[in-house]
C-alpha positions in Angstrom: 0.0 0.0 0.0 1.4 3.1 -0.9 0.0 7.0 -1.2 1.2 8.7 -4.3 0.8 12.6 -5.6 -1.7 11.1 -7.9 -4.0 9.9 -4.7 -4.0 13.4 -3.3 -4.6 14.8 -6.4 -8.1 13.2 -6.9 -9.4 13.1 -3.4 -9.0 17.2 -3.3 -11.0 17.1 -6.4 -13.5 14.1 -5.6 -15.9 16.7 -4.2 -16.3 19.0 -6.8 -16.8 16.0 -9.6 -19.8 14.3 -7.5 -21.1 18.2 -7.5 -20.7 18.5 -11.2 -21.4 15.0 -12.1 -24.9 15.4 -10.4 -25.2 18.4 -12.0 -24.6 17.0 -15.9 -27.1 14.4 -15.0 -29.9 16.8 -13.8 -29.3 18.2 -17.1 -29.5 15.1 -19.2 -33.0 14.2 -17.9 -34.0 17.7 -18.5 -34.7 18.4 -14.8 -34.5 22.7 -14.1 -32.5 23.4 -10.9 -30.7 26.2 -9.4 -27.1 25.8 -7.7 -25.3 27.8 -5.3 -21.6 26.6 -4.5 -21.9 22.8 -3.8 -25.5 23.7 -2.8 -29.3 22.8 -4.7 -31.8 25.5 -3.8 -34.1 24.9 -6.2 -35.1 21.5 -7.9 -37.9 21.0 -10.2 -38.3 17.5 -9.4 -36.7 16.4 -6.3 -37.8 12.8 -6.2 -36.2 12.0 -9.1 -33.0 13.8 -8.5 -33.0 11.9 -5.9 -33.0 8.7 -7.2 -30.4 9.6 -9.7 -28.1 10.9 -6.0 -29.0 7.5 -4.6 -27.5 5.5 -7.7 -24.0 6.8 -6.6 -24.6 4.2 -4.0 -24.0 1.6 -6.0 -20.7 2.4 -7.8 -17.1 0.8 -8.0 -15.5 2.9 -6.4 -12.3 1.1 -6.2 -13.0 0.5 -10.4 -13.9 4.3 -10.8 -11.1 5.4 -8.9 -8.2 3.2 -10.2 -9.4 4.4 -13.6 -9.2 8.2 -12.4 -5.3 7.2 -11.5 -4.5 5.9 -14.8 -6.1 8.3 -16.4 -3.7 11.0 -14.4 -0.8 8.7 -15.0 -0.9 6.5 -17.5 2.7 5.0 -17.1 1.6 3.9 -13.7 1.8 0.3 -14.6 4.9 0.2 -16.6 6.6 2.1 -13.6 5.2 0.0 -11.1 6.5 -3.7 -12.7 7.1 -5.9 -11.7 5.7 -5.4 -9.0 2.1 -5.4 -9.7 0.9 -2.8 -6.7 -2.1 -1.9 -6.5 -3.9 1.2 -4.8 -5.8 0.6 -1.5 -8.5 3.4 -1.8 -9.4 4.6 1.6 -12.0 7.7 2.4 -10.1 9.4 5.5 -12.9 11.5 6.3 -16.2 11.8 4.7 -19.1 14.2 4.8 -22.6 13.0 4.4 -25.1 16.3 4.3 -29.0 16.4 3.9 -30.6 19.5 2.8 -33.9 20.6 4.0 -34.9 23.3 1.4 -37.8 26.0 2.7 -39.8 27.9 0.4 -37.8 31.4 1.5 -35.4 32.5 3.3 -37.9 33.9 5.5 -39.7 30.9 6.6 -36.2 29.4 7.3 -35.3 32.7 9.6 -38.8 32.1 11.3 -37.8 28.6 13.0 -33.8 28.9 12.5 -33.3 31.0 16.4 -35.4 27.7 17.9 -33.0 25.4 16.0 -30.6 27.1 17.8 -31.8 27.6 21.1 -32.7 23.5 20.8 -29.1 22.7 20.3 -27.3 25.2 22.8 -30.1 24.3 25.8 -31.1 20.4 25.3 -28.0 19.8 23.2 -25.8 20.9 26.5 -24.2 24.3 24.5 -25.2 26.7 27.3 -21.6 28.7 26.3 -20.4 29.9 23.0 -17.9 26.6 22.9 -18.2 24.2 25.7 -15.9 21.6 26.1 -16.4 18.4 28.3 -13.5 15.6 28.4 -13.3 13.1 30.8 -10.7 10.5 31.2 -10.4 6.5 31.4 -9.2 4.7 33.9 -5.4 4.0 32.4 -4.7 7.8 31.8 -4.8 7.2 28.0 -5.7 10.4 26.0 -9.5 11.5 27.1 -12.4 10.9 24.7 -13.6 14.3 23.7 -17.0 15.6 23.6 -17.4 18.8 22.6 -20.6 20.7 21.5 -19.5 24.1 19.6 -21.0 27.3 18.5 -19.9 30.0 15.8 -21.4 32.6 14.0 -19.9 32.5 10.4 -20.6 35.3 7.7 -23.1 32.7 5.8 -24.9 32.5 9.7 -24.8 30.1 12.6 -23.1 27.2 13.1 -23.9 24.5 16.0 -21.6 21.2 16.1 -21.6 18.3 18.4 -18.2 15.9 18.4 -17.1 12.9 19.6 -13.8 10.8 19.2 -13.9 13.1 16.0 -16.8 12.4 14.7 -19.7 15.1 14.5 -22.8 16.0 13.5 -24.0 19.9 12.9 -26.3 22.0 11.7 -26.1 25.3 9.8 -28.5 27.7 7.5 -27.1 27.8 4.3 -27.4 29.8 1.1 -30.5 31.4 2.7 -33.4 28.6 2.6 -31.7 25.6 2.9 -31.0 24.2 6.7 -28.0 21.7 6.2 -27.3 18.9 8.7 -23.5 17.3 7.8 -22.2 14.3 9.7 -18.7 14.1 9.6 -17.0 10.8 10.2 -13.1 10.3 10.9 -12.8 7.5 13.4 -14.7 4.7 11.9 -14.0 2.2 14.6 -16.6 3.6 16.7 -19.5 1.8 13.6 -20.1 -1.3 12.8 -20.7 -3.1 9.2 -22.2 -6.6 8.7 -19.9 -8.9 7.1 -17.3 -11.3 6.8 -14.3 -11.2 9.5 -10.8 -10.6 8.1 -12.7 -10.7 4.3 -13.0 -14.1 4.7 -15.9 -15.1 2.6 -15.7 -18.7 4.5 -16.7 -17.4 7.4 -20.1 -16.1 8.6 -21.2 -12.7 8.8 -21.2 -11.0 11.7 -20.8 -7.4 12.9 -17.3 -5.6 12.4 -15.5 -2.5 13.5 -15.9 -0.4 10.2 -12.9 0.3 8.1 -11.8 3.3 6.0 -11.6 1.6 2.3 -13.5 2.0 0.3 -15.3 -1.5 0.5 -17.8 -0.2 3.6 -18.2 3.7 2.0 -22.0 2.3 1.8 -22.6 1.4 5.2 -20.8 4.6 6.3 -23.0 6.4 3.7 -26.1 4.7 5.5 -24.8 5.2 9.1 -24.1 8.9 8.5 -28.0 9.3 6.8 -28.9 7.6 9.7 -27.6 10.4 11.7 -28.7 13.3 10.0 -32.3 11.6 10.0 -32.2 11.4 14.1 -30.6 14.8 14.6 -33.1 16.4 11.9 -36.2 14.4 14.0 -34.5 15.7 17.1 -35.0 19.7 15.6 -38.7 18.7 14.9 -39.1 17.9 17.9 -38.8 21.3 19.1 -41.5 22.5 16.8 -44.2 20.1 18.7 -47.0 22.3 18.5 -48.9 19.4 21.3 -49.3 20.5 25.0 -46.6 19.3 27.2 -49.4 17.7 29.1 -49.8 15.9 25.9 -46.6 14.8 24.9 -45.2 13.7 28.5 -48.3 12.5 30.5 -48.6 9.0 28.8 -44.7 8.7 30.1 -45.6 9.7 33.1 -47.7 7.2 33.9 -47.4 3.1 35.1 -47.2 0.9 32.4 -47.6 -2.8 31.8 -45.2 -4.3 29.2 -44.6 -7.9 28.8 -46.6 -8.7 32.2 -44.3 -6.8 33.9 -45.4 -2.7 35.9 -42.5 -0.1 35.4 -42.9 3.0 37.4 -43.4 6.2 35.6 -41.0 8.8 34.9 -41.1 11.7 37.2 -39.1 15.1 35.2 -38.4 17.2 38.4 -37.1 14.3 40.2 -32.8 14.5 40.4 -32.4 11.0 39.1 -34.7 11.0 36.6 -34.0 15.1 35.2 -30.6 13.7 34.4 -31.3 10.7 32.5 -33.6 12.7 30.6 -30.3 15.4 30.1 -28.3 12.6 28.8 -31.3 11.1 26.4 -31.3 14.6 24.6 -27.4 15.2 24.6 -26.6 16.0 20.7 -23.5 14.0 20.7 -25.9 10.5 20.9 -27.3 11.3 17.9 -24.4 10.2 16.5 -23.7 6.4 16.9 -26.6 6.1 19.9 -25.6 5.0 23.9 -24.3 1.9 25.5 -25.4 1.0 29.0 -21.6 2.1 30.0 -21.9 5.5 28.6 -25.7 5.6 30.4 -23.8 4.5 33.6 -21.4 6.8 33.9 -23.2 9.7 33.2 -25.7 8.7 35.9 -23.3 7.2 38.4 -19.9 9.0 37.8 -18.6 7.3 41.1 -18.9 4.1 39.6 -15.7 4.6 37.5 -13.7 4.7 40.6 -14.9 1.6 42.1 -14.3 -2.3 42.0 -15.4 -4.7 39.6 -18.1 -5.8 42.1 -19.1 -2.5 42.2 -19.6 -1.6 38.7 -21.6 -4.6 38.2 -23.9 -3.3 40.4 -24.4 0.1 38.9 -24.7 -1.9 35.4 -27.6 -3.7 37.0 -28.9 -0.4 37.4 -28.1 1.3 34.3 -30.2 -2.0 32.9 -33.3 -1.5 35.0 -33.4 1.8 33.8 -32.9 1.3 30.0 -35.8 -1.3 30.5 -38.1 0.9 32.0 -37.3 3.4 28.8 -37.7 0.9 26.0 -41.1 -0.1 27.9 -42.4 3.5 27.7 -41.2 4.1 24.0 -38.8 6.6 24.3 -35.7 4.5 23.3 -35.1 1.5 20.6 -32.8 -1.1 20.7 -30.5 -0.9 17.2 -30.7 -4.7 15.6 -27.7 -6.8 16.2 -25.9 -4.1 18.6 -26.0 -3.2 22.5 -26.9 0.4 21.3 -29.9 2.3 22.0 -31.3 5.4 20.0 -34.1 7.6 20.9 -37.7 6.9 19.5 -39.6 9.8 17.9 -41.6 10.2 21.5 -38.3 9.9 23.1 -37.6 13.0 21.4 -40.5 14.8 21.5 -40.4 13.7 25.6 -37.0 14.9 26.1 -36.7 17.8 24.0 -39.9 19.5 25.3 -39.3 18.6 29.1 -35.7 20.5 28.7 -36.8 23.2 26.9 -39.4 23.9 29.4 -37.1 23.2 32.6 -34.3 26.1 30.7 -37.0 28.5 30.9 -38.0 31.1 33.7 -41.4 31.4 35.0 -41.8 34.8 33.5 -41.0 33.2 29.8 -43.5 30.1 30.1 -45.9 32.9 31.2 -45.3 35.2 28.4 -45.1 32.4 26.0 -48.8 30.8 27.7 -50.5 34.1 27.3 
């Protein structure tokens, strides 16, 4: 494996060719759009332009690519024998974005200042930039989670990051609302297939790698993400009560023969489970029991095995109790957990309520 100036070369440009390839093929079926930058703002038919963006799903890429490096250098062979190398195409870091186009830049300056207010008060970006690390037990470098704000000339900009992945959210070219999620560090997803490319074997779930080989699932994971955070922003447009959207929550419930209590907001325990349910950064890859525990029993990272295992036990009875009222979802084949659209609407209103003075709910009651 080997990277030459001829690798560089095409993944600088890579971005600007999908841009101008989807471009040439919107003109080819005669579909009428209007681009700004690397930006659609008007389509005429936008369910089949997107059918045409969702074939790039289902290219070569290794085939397209090694044809771009020949194409650049077309002695690459001849220098290369006898040695018969090949390139191992790898995506470093990708950005997946999905636009949500408004009819005018005015309807999307309406709702933008909730957008925001949703992701710097139930996202935990009370500050300008906040950072939060925390450390593991061997002193090894701390995973990072950071939730950042700027204002940049096109408008605002909220991220949320961890182990250097993200996902943000920004108004762009006027009437578009763009959420991007970045991915770096693909070891934190996982693809369904054969260990060690070992067709022999069965398929099971994998750390994801960076060739080119799982760019769909990362394509679909990072979709995936945009989906929850965009459902997450919806959220905060709930035009129900909050009697409405928490009370059934609030409430016993019988699932499986078996009564879990219901949730009580104002209550310490429960307040910060329902802070670490609408957390931007889980929006991301979803939450383990671990990262559940810790959040909601810090001191159990300083204690014994024994210990832990009993905090775990915890953690569990917990996660039950929120799968059985609907907030969260278990992801297939994976001890991951992701908020359900209740879940969101639950947490997202209950937080942005709690942020708020008396004199605000009054004002915004009357």
């Amino acid at each position: 494996m080997f990277v030459s100036r001829v690798g560089r070369r095409l993944i600088f440009s890579f971005v600007s060719m999908v841009v101008i390839g989807w471009s040439r093929q919107l003109q080819k079926q005669g579909i009428d759009y209007v681009k700004d930058g690397n930006c659609f703002v008007r389509i005429e038919d936008i369910a089949a332009a997107q059918v045409l963006l969702h074939e790039q799903l289902k290219t070569d890429w290794a085939k397209l690519l090694n044809g771009l490096a020949l194409g650049s250098c077309p002695a690459l062979s001849q220098i290369l024998r006898p040695l018969g190398a090949e390139y191992y195409w790898s995506a470093d870091e990708t950005e997946w974005a999905t636009d949500i186009m408004f009819k005018s830049v005015e309807a999307l300056e309406e709702l933008f200042p909730s957008f925001v207010h949703h992701a710097m008060r139930v996202c935990d970006s009370s500050s300008v930039m906040k950072y939060l690390g925390r450390r593991n037990l061997a002193g090894a470098a701390p995973d990072e989670v950071i939730s950042d704000y700027r204002r940049r000339y096109e408008g605002i900009r909220v991220k949320h990051s961890v182990n250097y992945n993200s996902v943000k959210m920004y108004n762009k070219s006027g009437s578009l609302l763009r959420i991007e999620t970045t991915i770096n560090n693909t070891r934190d997803f996982k693809v369904f297939r054969s260990p060690n490319d070992d067709e022999g074997k069965p398929a099971s779930w994998q750390k994801m790698r960076k060739g080119v080989s799982d760019l769909h699932r990362r394509c679909e994971v990072s979709q995936q993400c945009n989906d929850r955070y965009g459902d997450a922003l919806a959220a905060a447009q709930v035009e129900e009560k909050l009697k409405e959207v928490v009370s059934s929550a609030c409430n016993k419930v019988v699932k499986e023969g078996k009564r879990y209590r219901g949730l009580n907001p104002w209550q310490q325990d429960d307040y910060q489970m329902l802070m670490f349910l609408s957390k931007g950064e889980n929006a991301i890859n979803g939450f383990r029991n671990h990262d559940l525990r810790k959040w909601l029993y810090r001191e159990s990272e300083q204690s014994g095995k024994d210990q832990q295992k009993k905090y775990s036990g915890r953690t569990t009875r917990r996660i039950k109790m929120l799968r059985a009222h609907g907030l969260i979802r278990k992801v297939p084949r994976a001890n991951r957990y992701v908020l359900t659209e209740k879940g969101q609407k639950f947490s997202c209103s209950l937080m942005t309520a709690s942020a708020l003075d008396i004199k605000a709910l009054t004002e915004m009651a009357a």
